[in-house]
MARFI-443620 format. One record per residue (C-alpha): x, y negated, z; residue in one letter. Coordinates in Angstrom, 2 decimals, m for minus. Example, Ala and Ser with C-alpha at 12.3 -4.5 7.8 and 13.67 -1.06 7.14 Angstrom:
# MARFI-443620
[site [12.30, 4.50, 7.80], A]
[site [13.67, 1.06, 7.14], S]
END
This chain:
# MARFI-443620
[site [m82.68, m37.36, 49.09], X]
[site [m79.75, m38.12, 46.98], X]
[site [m76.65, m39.11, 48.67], X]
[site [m75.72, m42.54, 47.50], X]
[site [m72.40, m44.33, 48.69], X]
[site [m72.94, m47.82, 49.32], X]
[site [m70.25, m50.12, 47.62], X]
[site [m70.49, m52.08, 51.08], X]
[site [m71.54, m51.86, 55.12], X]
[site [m74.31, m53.16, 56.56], X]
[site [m72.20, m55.68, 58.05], X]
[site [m70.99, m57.00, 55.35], X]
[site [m74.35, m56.93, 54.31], X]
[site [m75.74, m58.83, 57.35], X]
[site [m73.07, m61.34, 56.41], X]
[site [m74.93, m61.68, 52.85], X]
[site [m72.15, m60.10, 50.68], X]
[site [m73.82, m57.65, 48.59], X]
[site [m72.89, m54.61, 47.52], X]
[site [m71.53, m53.99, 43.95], X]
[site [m74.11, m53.43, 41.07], X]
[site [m75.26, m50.04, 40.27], X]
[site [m75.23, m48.76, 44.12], X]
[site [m78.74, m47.88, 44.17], X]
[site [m79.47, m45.83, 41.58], X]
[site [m83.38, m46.74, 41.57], X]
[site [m82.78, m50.21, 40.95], X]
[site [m84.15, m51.46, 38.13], X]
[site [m83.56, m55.74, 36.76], X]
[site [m86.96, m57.39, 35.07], X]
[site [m86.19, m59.76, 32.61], X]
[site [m88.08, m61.54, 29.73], X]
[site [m85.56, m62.93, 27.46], X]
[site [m82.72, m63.63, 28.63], X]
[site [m84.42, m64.86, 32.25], X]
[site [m84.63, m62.18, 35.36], X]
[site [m87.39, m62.93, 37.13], X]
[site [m87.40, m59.76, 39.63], X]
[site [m86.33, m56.08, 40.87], X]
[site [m87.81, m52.78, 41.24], X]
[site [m87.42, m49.89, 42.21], X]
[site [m87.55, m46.60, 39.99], X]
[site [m91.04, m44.32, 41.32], X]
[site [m91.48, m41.58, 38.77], X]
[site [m89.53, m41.60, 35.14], X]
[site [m92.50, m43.59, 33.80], X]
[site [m93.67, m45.80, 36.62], X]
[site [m91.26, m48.99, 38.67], X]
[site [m92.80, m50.49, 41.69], X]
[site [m92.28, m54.25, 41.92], X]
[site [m93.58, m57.19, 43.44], X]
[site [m96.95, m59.28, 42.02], X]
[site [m96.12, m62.41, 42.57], X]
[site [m93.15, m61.48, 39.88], X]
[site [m95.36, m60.60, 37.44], X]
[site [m98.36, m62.90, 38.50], X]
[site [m99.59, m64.47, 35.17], X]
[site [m98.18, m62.65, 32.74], X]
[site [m100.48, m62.11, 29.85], X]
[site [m100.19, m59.33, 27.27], X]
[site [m97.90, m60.99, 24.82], X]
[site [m95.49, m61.92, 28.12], X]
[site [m96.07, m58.94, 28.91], X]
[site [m94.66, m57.34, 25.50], X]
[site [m91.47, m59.51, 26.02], X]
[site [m91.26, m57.63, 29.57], X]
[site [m87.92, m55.38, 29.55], X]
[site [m86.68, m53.11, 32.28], X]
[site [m83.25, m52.09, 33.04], X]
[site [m81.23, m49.63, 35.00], X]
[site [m78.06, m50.20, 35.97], X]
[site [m74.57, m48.59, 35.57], X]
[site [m72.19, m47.86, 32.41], X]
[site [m74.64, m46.79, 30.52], X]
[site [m77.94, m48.73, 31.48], X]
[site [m81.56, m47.96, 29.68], X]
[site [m83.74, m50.77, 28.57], X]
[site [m87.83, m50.06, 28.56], X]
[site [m90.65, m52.04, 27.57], X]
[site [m93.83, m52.52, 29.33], X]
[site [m96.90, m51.00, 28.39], X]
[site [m99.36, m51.80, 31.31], X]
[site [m98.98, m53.71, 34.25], X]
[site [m101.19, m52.94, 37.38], X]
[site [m101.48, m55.27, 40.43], X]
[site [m102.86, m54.09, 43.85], X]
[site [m106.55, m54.89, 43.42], X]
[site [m106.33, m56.80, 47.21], X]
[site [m103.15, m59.11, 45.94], X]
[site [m103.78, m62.77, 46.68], X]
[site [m101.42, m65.09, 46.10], X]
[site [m101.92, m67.43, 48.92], X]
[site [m100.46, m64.60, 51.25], X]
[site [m98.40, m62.14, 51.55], X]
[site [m100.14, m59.46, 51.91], X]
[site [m100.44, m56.63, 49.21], X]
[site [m97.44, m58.21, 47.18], X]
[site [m96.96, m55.08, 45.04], X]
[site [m97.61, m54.29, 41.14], X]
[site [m96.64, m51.18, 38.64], X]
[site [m95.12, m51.12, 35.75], X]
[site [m95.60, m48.50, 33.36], X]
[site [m93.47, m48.40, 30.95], X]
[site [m93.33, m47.98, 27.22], X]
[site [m91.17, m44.32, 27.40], X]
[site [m90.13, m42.77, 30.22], X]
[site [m86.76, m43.45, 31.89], X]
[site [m83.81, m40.41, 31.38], X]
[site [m83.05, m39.50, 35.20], X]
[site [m79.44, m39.48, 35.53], X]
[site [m76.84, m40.37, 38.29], X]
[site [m77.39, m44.31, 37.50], X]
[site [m81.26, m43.72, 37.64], X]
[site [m83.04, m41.87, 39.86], X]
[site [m86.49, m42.25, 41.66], X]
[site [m86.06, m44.59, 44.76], X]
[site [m86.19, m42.04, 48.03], X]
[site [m89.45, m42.27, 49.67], X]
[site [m90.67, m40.49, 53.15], X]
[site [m92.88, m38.20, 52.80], X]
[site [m96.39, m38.32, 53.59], X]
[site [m97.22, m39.24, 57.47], X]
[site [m93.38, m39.53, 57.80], X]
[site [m92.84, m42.82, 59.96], X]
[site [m89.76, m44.89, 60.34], X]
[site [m88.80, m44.79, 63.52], X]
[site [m87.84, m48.12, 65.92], X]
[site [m84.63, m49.62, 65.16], X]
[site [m84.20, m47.31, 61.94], X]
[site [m81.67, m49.18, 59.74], X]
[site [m83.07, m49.54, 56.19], X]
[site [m82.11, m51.41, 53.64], X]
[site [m83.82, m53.47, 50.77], X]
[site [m82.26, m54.08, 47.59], X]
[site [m82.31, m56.96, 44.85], X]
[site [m81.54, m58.61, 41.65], X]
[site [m80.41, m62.17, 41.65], X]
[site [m77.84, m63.88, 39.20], X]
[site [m75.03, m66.06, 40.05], X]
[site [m72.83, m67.71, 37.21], X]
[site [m74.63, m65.82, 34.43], X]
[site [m74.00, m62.64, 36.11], X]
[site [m76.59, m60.42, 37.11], X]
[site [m75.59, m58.73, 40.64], X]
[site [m77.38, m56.54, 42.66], X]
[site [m77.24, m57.40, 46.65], X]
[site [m78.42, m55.44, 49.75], X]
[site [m80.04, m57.04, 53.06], X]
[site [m80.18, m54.30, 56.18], X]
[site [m83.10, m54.77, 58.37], X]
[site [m83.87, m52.98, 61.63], X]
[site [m87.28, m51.25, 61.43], X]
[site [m89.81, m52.65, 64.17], X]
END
């Protein structure tokens, strides 16, 4: 697991002041135009895990307009070449709100990009575990990245 310094505390995060962009290394924006419309997080070089109801819709000329981007000083852009939605995803619930992106060339792994850090297999989270979830949102024309910490349950 890389070690990461967080730009901000989980208080302040609990408070809803997010950390600085380019904290989380695995973070990647989605954007079509000049619109973001989600996060995701960086799996393999090739592959970002996002949410469907993002990416819901999107047929293969949106989806040619689909760009990906890492963050920091000097932050990679990707196109989309195939998206792939859990086969369960329903949009009246929640449940199985995840999609993959491939993308059109694999990203260059470097200290502003890295795979998100996983468990490993059978590893659980244990109670009260503080994690933290990461996202995109824009505020003034900015793009800004901002953290919410969650106890695990």
């Amino acid at each position: 697991m890389p070690h990461v310094r967080a730009a901000s505390t989980p208080s302040e995060s609990l408070e809803g002041e997010g950390a600085s962009r380019h904290t989380w290394p695995w973070d990647v924006r989605l954007s079509m135009d000049t619109n973001n419309i989600c996060c995701g997080a960086i799996i393999q070089p090739a592959w970002v895990l996002t949410a469907a109801h993002c990416l819901l819709g999107l047929e293969d000329q949106s989806l040619r307009s689909l760009l990906v981007e890492t963050g920091g000083p000097k932050n990679q852009r990707r196109g989309v070449r195939r998206l792939v939605l859990h086969p369960q995803y329903d949009p009246s619930f929640q449940d199985y709100d995840v999609a993959l992106l491939q993308l059109d060339s694999p990203l260059l792994i470097t200290e502003h990009a890295l795979s998100v850090c996983l468990p490993c297999s059978g590893q659980e989270v244990p109670p009260s575990q503080v994690c933290m979830l990461s996202s995109w949102e824009s505020q003034a024309g900015m793009t800004v990245s901002c953290h919410t910490v969650f106890r695990a349950t």
